[in-house]
N, C-alpha and C positions, 0 to 999 in steps of 0.2 A: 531580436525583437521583431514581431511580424509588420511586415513592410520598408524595414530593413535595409542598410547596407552596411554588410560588418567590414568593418576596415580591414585594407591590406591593402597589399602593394597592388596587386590581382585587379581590388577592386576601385581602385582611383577611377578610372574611366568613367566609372557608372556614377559618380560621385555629381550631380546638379547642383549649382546654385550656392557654392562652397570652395572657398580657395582652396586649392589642393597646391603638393609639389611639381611644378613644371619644370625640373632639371631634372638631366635621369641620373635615378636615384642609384642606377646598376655600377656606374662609373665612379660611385662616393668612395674614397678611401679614408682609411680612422688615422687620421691627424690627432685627434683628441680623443684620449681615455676618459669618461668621467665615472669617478665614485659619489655615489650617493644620489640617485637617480629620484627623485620627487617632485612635488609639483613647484616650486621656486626653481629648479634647473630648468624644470622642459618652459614655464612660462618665462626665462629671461636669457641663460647661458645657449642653450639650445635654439630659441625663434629668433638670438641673434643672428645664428650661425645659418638659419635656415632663411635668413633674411639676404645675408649672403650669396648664401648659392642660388638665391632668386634672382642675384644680381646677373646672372649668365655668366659672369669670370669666370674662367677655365681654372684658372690658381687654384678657384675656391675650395673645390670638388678635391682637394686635398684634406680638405677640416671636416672629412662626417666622423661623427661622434659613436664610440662604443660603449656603451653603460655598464658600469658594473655594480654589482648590488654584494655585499659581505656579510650584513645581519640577518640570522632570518628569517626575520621581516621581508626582506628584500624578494624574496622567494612571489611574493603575490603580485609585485611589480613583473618579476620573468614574464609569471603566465597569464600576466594583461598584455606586455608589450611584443614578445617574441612571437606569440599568433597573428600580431599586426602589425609584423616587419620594419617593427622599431616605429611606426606610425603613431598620433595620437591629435585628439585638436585643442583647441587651445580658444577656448572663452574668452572675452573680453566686453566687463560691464559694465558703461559708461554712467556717470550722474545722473545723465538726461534720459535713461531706460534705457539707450538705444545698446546695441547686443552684436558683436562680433564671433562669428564663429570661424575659426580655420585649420586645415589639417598641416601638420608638423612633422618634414621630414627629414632633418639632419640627422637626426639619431639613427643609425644604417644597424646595431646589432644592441644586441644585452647579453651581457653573462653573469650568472648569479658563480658566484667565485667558489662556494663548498661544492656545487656540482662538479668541476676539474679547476682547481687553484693553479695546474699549472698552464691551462689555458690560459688564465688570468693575465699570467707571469710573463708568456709566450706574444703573449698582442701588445704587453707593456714594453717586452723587450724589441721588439718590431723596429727597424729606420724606421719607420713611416710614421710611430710614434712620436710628436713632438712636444705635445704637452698632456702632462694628465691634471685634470681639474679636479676638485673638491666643492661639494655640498653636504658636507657628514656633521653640520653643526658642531658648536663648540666641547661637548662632548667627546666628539669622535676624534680630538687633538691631545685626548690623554692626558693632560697638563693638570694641577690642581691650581683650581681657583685663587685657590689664599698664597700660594707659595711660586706657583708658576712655574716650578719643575713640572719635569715627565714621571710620568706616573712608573715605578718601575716595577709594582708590584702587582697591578692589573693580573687577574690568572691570565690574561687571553694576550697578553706581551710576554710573561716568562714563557708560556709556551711555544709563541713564537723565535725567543732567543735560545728554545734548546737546539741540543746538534742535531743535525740533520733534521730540523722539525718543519711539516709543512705549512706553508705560513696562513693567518689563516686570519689577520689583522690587515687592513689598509696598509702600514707599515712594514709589515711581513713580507708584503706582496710587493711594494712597491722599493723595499732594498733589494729584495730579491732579483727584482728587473735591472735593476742598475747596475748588480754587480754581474750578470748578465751580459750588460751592454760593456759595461766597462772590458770585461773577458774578451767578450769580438771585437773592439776597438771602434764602435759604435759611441759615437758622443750620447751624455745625455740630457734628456728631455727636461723640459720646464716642468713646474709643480706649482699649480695654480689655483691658490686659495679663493674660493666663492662665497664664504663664509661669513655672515653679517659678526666679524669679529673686528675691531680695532689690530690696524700692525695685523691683520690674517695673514700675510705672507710672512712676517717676521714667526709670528708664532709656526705656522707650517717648519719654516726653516729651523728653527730648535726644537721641535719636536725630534721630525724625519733624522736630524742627524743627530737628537739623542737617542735616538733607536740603533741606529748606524753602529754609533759610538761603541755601545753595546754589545753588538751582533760582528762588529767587522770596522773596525779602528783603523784600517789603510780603508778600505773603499768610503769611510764616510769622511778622512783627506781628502780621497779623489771628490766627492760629492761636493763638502765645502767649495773647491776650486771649479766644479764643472758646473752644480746645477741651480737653478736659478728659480728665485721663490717671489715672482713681483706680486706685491701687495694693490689690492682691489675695493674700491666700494662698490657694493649692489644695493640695487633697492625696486623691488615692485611688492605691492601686497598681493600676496599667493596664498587667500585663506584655502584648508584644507578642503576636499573636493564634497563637497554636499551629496546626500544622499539621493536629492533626486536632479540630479548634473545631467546625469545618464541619461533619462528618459528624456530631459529636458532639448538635450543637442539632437535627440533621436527625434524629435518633435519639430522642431525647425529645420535642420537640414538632412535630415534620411540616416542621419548617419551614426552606426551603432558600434561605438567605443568604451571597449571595457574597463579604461580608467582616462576618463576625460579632467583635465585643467582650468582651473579656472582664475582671472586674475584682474587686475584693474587697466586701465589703459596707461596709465603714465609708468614709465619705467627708466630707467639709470644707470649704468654701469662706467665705473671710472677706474683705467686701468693704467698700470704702472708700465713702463715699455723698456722691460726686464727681462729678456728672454734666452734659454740658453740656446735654441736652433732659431724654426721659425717662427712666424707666428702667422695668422688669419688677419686679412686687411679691416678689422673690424674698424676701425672710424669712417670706414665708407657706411656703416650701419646703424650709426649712430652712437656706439662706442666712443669717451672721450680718453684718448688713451696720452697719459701726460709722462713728465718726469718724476712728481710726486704729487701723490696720491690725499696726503694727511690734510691739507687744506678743505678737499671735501669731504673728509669721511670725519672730519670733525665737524662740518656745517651741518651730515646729517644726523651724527649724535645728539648735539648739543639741540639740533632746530626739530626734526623728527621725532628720534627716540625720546626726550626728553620733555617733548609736548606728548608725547605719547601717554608720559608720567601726570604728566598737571593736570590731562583730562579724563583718566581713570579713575582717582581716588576720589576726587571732584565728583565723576560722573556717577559714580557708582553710588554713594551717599544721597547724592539729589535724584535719584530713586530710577536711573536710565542704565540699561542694561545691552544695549548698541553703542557704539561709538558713533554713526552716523546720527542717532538721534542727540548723544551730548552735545557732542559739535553744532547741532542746531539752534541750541538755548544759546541767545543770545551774551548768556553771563559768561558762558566755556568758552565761544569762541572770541570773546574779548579778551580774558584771562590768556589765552593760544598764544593771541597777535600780542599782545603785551608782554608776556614772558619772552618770546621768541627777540622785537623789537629791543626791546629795555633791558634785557638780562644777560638771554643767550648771544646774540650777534655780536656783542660788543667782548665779547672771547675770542672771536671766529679771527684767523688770519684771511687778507684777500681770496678769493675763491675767482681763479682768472674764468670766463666765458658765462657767470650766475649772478643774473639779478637776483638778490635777496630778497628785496619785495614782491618781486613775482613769485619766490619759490616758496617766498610766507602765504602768499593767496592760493598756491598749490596745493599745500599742504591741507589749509583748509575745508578746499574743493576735496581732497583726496579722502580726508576725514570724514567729510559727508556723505562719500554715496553710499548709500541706502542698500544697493547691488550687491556690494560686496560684504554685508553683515559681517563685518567686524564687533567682535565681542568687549565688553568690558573686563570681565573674567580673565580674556586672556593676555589686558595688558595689564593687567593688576598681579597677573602671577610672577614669581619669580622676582619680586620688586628687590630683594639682596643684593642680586646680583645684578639688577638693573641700574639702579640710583646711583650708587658708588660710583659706577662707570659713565655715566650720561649726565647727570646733576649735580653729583658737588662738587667735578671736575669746573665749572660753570661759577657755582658757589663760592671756591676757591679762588678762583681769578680773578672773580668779583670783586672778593676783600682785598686781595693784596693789588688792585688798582683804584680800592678807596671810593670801590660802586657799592651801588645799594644792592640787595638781597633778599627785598621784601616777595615779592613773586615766589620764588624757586624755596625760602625758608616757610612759606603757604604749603606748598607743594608735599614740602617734608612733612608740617604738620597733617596735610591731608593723610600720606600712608601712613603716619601717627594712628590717627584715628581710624583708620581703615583696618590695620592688625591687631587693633582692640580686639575684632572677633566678632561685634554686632553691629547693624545698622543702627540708622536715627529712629526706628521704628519698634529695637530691641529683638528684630530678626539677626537670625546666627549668619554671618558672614564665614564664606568658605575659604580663609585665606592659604591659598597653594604656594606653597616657600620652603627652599632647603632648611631654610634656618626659622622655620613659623614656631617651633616650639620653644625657639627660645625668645623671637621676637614677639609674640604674641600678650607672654606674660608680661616684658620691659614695656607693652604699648600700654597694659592694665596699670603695673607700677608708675608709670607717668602721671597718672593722678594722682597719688602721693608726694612722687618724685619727679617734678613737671622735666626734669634732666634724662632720666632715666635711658629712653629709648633712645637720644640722640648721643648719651656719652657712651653707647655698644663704638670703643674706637677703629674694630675691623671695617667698619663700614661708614663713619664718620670722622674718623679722625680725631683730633681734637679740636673742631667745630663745637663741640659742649663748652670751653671755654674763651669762647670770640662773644661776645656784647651781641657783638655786628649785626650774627647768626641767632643767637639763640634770643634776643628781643623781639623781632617780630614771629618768629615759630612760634613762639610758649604765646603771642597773645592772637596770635590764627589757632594755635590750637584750644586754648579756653574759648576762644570765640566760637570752633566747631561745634564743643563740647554743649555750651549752653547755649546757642543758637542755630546752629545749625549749618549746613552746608551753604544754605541758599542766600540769607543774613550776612553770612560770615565773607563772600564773593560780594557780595551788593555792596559792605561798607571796602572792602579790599580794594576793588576795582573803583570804586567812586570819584 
């Protein structure tokens, strides 16, 4: 773009008025492989690492990061980031307007893996490799949803487990390294799940070695005994990068990046301290790196993800299509602080170094800004495999401690009425869901069958026959139904 300065290593110097990297970048060695190279890695696993080597430690300058991209997709990530020597910057849009810009230099290479897979193989199998990380989302772990095996019939796994076949799977690539290292007498590396999954390390580890299992029955013995899958919570909102990012960063700081970052200010990473070599002194960076993990990654299911629920279905019927704007109505964000106080926390086990009050007005603030255009659409999609996991685990705990459940059984009736398929106005609602064609018709049947869509027991259980549960749903949901979103919060909340 004219006036200009296209990122690279070249052109740091020219760079004004813009944090750049001050450690030299020539001296980084790839301590860390990561797969899945997007914008939740470079705005949280990545500006940890580069926060790091800001530190001046000499240690540091062992964690630069080598990205690898295998779908491809990934291909458009190569040829944004490999002309800008793993370079990129990294937005940050605060409530108050106020706007961070800075450049991002831990990432030292990228290799899109069908270009030479045994490149891939070659950097994995590396000493200097110590841990490879993951952001390939819950998809990219093979597993089926309903059963929790590994998928073994994927085309792109059997052809990874023929003989002599190049691998051409995350798990292709990364038994392949191992059995690799295992061959030279090279310990191996950690496997470090980043992935907003509950147990992510657990899941990691039963995948990888049912892959193992598969392909090589002694090296994924050796695997069980060597390598090591510590389980993680993350969390920063990293909406996808806006169409006008680009021009926008070009506009403020000169600076011309062919795929810029964008994300909120507040972020989290709570890691297990699990590792099969070394690791990066990340708690000097804010990293809280514990003995176990589940304390918080239940505080943020249950407090997070789960408000995430109460103020989509909500929001989206009382006619707001931001999340910063629902959270604003006063009715949302009391329904928020009340679910979160009254229903969710009192599931939660201690959560050692977290005010819960603070991290309830966090949330709040988080939910607000306006910067980050956060969509309604996108937390209402996927609601199957949302709820199950984040709410009735909640719901659950509720009843058998003899709490109440009026909140969280509102909630259920909201995506009730949500998968109906229309709004309060008789506009068609777009509901995106693995399972929308069969939930769709159970949410229409519920007005016959006021049962209907909460006795589906893959996803509720037998919650259709608890009082407890199904007394206040069926009357938040007739209350939806002939009053409406806004009525129905007003007498709820009262």
């Amino acid at each position: 773009m004219s006036g200009s300065v296209e990122l690279s290593q070249s052109q740091l110097p020219t760079v004004v008025g813009t944090p750049t990297p001050h450690y030299d970048r020539t001296r980084l060695r790839t301590g860390v492989v990561h797969f899945g190279v997007g914008g939740f890695h470079r705005a949280h696993q990545a500006m940890y690492l580069d926060r790091l080597l800001a530190t001046g430690d000499e240690d540091a300058l062992a964690w630069g990061i080598c990205g690898v991209g295998v779908r491809p997709a990934d291909a458009a990530m190569r040829d944004a980031l490999v002309p800008q020597d793993g370079l990129y910057s990294l937005t940050l849009k605060h409530p108050d307007g106020n706007v961070e810009t800075s450049v991002i230099g831990s990432l030292g290479d990228y290799l899109f893996a069908p270009d030479d897979p045994d490149r891939v193989i070659e950097r994995l199998a590396s000493p200097d490799t110590e841990i490879v990380s993951l952001t390939v989302t819950e998809g990219g772990y093979n597993f089926s949803p309903s059963t929790g095996e590994f998928d073994t019939e994927n085309p792109e796994i059997v052809a990874d487990l023929g003989e002599n076949a190049i691998p051409r799977t995350v798990f292709g690539l990364v038994t392949e390294a191992l059995r690799r290292r295992r061959a030279r007498g090279i310990p191996s590396f950690t496997v470090m799940s980043c992935d907003n999954i509950q147990g992510n390390g657990e899941v990691a580890k039963s995948t990888f070695l049912a892959f193992a299992r598969l392909k090589d029955p002694e090296l994924a013995g050796w695997m069980a005994e060597r390598t090591r899958f510590p389980n993680s919570m993350v969390d920063r909102i990293t909406p996808a990068t806006p169409r006008d990012l680009r021009a926008e960063v070009v506009s403020r700081s000169g600076i011309d990046d062919r795929w810029p970052v964008v994300a909120e200010p507040f972020t989290q990473w709570v890691l297990e301290d699990d590792f099969s070599m070394g690791r990066p002194r990340l708690e000097d960076v804010g990293v809280q790196v514990v003995d176990d993990v589940t304390p918080y990654e239940l505080m943020k299911l249950r407090l997070l993800n789960a408000s995430h629920q109460a103020l989509c279905y909500f929001g989206y019927l009382l006619g707001y299509r931001y999340v910063h704007d629902a959270t604003s109505d006063p009715l949302i964000a009391t329904l928020l602080r009340r679910y979160m106080s009254e229903e969710g926390r009192p599931t939660l086990r201690p959560v050692p170094g977290v005010d819960l009050d603070d991290y309830t007005e966090t949330l709040i603030t988080r939910f607000s800004n306006p910067a980050i255009a956060d969509t309604i659409a996108r937390l209402c999609q996927d609601s199957s495999d949302r709820i199950p996991k984040w709410l009735v685990p909640v719901i659950r705990e509720r009843l058998a401690a003899g709490g109440d459940v009026t909140l969280a059984a509102a909630v259920v009736a909201g995506w009730t009425r949500y998968a109906e398929g229309t709004d309060e106005h008789g506009q068609a609602i777009d509901v995106v869901d693995p399972l929308a064609d069969r939930l769709v018709p159970l949410a229409r049947q519920s007005r016959t069958e006021p049962l209907a869509f909460v006795a589906e027991a893959a996803l509720f259980g037998d919650l259709a026959d608890d009082e407890r549960f199904t007394k206040p749903y069926l009357a938040a949901l007739a209350s939806l139904r002939s009053r409406g979103a806004r009525a129905t919060l007003e007498e709820l909340l009262a």
